[in-house]
C-alpha positions in Angstrom: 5.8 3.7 32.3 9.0 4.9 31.2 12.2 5.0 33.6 13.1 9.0 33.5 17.1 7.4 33.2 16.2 6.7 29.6 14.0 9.2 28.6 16.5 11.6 27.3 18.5 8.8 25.9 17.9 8.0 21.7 18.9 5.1 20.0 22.7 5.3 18.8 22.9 7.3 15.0 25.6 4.2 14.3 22.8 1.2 14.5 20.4 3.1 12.8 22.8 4.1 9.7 23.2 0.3 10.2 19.6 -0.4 9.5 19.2 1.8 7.1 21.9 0.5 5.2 20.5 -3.0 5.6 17.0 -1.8 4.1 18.7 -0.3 1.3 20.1 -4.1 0.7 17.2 -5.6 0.6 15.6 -3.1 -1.5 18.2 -3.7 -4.0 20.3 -1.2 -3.8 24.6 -1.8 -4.2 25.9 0.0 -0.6 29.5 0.7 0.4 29.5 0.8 4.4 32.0 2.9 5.8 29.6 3.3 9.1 30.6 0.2 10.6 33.3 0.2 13.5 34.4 -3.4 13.9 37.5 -5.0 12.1 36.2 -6.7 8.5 38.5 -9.7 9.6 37.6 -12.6 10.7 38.2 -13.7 14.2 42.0 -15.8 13.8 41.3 -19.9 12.9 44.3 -20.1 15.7 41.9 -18.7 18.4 38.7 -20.2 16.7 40.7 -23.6 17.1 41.5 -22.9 20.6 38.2 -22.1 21.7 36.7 -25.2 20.3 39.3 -27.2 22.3 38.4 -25.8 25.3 34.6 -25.6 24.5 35.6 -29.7 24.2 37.1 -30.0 27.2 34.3 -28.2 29.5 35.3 -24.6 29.9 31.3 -24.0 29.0 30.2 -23.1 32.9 30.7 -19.7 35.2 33.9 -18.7 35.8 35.3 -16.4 39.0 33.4 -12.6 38.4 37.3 -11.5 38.1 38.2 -13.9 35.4 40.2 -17.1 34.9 43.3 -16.7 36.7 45.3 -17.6 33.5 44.2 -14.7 31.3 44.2 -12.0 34.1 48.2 -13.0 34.2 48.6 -12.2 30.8 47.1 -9.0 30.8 48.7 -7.9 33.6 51.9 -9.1 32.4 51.3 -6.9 29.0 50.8 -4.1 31.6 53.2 -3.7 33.9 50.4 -4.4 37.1 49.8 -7.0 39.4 47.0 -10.0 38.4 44.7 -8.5 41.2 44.6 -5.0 39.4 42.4 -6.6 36.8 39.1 -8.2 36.3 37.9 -10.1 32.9 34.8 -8.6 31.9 31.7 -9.3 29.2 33.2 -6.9 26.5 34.6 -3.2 26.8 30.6 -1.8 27.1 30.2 -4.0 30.0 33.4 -2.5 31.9 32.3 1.1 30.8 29.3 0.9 32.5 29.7 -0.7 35.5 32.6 2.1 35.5 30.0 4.5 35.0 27.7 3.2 37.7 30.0 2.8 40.4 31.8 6.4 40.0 29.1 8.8 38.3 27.1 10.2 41.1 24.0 11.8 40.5 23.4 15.1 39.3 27.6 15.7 39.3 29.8 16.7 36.4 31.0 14.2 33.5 34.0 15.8 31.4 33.5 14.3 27.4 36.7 16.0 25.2 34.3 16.1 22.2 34.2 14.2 19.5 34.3 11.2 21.3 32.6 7.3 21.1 28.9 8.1 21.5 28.1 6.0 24.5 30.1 8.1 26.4 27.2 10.2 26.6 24.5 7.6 26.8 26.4 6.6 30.6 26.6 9.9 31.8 22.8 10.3 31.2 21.7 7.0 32.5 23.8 8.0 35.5 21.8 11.3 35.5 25.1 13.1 35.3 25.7 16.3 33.8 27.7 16.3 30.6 30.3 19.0 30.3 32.0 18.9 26.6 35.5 19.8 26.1 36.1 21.1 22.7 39.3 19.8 21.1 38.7 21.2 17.2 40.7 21.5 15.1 43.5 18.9 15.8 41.3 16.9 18.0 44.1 16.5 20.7 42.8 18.1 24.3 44.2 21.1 25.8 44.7 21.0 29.3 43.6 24.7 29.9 40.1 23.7 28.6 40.0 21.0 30.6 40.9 23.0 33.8 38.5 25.1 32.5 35.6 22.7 32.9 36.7 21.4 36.2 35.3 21.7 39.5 35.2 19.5 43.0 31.5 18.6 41.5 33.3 16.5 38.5 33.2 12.4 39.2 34.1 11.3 35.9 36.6 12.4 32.9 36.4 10.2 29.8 39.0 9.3 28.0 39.6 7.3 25.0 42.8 7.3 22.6 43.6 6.0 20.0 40.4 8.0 19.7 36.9 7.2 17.9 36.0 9.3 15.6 39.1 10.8 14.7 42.0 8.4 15.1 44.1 10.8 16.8 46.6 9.5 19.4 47.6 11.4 22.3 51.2 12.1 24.1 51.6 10.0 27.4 52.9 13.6 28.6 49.0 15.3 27.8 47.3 11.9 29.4 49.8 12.5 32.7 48.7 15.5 33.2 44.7 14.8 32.8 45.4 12.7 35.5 47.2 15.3 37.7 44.3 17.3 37.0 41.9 14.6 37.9 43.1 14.0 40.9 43.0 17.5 42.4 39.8 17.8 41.9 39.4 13.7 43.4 37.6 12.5 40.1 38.3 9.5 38.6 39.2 9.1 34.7 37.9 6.2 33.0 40.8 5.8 29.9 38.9 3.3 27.2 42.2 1.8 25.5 39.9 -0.4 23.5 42.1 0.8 20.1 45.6 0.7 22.4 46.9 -2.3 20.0 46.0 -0.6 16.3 48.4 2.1 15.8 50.5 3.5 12.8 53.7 5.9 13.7 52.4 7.1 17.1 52.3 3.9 19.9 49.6 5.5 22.8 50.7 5.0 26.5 48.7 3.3 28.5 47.5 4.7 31.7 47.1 1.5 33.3 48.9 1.6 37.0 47.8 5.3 38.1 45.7 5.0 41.4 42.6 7.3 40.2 42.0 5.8 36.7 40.1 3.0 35.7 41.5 1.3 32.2 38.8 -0.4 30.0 40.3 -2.7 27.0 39.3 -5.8 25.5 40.2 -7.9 22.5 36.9 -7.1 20.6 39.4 -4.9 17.9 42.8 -6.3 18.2 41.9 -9.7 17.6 38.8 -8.9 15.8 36.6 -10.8 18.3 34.0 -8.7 18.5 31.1 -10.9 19.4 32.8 -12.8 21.4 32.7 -10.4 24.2 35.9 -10.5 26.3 36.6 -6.8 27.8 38.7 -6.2 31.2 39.2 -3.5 33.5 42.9 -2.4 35.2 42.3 -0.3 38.4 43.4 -0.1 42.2 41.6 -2.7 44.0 39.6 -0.7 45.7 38.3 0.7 42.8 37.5 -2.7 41.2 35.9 -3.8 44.0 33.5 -1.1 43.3 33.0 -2.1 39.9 32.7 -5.5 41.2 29.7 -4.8 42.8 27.8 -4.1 39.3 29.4 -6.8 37.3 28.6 -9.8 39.6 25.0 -8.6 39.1 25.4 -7.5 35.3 28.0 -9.6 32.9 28.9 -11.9 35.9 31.8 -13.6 33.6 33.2 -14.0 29.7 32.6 -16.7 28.1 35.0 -19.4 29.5 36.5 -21.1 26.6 36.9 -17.6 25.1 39.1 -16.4 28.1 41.6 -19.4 27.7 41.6 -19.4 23.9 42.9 -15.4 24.7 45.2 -16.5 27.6 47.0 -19.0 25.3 47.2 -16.4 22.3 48.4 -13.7 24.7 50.9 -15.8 27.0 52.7 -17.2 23.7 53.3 -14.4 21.8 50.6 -14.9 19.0 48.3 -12.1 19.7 51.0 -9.6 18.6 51.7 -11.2 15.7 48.2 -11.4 14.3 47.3 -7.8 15.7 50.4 -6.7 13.4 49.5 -8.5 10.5 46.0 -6.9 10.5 47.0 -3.2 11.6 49.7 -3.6 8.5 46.4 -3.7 6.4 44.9 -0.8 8.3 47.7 1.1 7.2 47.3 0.7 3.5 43.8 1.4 3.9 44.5 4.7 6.1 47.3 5.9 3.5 44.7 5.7 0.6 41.4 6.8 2.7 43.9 9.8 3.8 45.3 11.0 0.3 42.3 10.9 -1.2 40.0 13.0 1.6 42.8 15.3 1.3 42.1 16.8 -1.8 39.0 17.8 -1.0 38.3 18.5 2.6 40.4 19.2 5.7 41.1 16.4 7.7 43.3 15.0 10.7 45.5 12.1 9.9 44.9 9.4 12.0 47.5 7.5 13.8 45.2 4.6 15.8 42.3 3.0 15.5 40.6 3.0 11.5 38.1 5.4 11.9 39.1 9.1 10.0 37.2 12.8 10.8 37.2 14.8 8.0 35.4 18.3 8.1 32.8 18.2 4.9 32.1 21.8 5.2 28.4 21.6 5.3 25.8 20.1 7.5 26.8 16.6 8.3 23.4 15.1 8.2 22.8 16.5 4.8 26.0 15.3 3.1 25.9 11.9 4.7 22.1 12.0 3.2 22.6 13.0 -0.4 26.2 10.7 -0.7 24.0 7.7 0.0 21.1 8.7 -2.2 23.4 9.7 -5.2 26.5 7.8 -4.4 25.5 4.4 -2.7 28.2 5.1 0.3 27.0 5.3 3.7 29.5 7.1 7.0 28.3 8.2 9.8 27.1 12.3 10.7 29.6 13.6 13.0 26.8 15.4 15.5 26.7 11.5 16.7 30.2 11.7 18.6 29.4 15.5 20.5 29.0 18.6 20.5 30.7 21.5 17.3 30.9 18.7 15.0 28.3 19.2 12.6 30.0 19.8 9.8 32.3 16.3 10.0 31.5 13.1 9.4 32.9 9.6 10.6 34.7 7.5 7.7 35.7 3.8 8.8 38.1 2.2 6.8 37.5 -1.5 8.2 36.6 -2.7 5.0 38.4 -4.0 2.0 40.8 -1.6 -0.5 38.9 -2.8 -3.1 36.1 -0.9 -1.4 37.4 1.5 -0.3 38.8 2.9 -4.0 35.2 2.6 -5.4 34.3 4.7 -2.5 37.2 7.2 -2.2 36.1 7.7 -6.1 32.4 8.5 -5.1 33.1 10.7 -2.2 35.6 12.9 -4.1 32.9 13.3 -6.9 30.5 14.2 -4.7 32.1 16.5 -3.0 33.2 18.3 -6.1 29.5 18.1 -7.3 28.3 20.1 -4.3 30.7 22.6 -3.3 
């Protein structure tokens, strides 16, 4: 038997392009991966070091559900909120969905600006919510007369999540103020995934970290390229994270001890920063050639955070991204997998080396000139 939570729920497009890829490896076949949204850096030796130190010196057992004391400090020092207004969690997913369970009721209204990060969607369904899109084509930056559009006293949840994925696009702190106005006369709660808040170009996002009805997901997974390390955290009202409390004690319980101090120490001293900066400066060259080179032949968005870019392909995204692997060897992602109207875009990552990316830039180009 089947729980009906999951039954309308598919397997994210992203891992399966992943496995397809990998197939195509071991059949034999030379792939360029532009599908893949984690940094292509290593996790830092100075937190690697760190870590083992502390692995060394026991910081192997549970730790409080909220975090170690030290790390919550940081973050709430990078913040502007007090220690008790955040709880460490197992990775940004894990703070997402015990959001998600503790604030989606069911069979009420979840608000998705589409395109937006898939699992988004996946929540709202296991939650049994009902998913109303907000359209944001063609600069990908929400209106707030859509969204006031969509909204009603039924609406739980609004999702948020900028520097966005797909598209990169950052939005003003004035446009993210007033989705919270909006939220809040209508007593829903937005859940603002920041998880990209650190990798920016020209445009720095504001944080909505300190307003009473929104939760704030982030984590260290991107900045510090620590992705299977899984160290996420929350920043709410505590009464809000007790609620969230409730699912996490039972769920990710705590990070990985010696993980949470090797991030305390990078964060408290000053180091994070640094080696965020060093890696978005590499981002940046990537983005400037990924960008003049889509340019030419399709219409696309510059983005300003995160390394993920949205160009419109002008045909059926699960076609092109089809033939440019078959012909060309370089797999992105179709852009039906992030919502709603976006069928004719697909999702470019640029977290991958330049020398890559030129070889791929070249095949994309020809193939788009072969086929339009």
């Amino acid at each position: 038997m089947i729980a009906s939570r999951v039954r309308d729920i598919s397997t994210s497009l992203i891992r399966r392009m992943f496995e397809i890829v990998e197939r195509a490896k071991r059949e034999g076949k030379e792939i360029i991966n532009l599908s893949i949204g984690e940094p292509d850096f290593d996790t830092p030796l100075e937190i690697v070091e760190k870590a083992y130190e502390y692995m060394k010196k026991g910081y192997t057992h549970y730790t409080s559900n909220f975090g170690i004391d030290e790390l919550r400090v940081a973050i709430a020092e990078r913040y502007g909120v007090d220690k008790d207004n955040v709880m460490v969690t197992t990775g940004g997913s894990e703070a997402l969905l015990n959001a998600s369970l503790a604030f989606i009721e069911e069979g009420s209204d979840v608000v998705i600006p589409s395109p937006n990060f898939l699992s988004y969607f996946t929540y709202a369904k296991l939650c049994k919510g009902r998913i109303l899109e907000v359209p944001t084509h063609p600069t990908f930056e929400l209106d707030l007369d859509r969204l006031n559009e969509v909204m009603s006293k039924n609406v739980s949840v609004i999702f948020l999540n900028y520097p966005n994925n797909p598209t990169g696009v950052v939005l003003d702190g004035k446009t993210l103020k007033g989705v919270v106005e909006i939220a809040r006369d209508y007593n829903a709660i937005v859940v603002s995934d920041e998880i990209y808040d650190q990798i920016y170009y020209d445009k720095k996002p504001v944080s909505l970290s300190g307003e009473e009805n929104v939760v704030v997901v982030n984590g260290f997974s991107k900045s510090l390229a620590m992705t299977g390390w899984r160290i996420g955290f929350v920043i709410a009202e505590k009464d809000l994270l007790d609620e969230m409390l409730k699912i996490h004690q039972v769920n990710g319980v705590c990070a990985p001890a010696f993980a949470q101090k090797a991030v305390a120490d990078v964060l408290s001293s000053g180091e994070a920063e640094k080696l965020t900066r060093k890696m978005v400066e590499e981002f940046r060259r990537r983005r400037d050639l990924v960008y003049s080179k889509l340019k030419k032949v399709f219409d696309v968005v510059k983005p300003e955070g995160a390394f993920y870019i949205f160009p419109n392909v002008g045909k059926d995204c699960d076609e092109f991204c089809e033939g440019l692997l078959m012909s060309k060897g370089v797999c992105v992602t179709p852009g039906k997998a992030f919502g709603s109207g976006n069928d004719r875009y697909v999702r470019i990552s640029f977290a991958t080396s330049m020398e890559n990316l030129k070889v791929a830039m070249e095949r994309i180009e020809e193939y788009a000139r072969e086929n339009s």
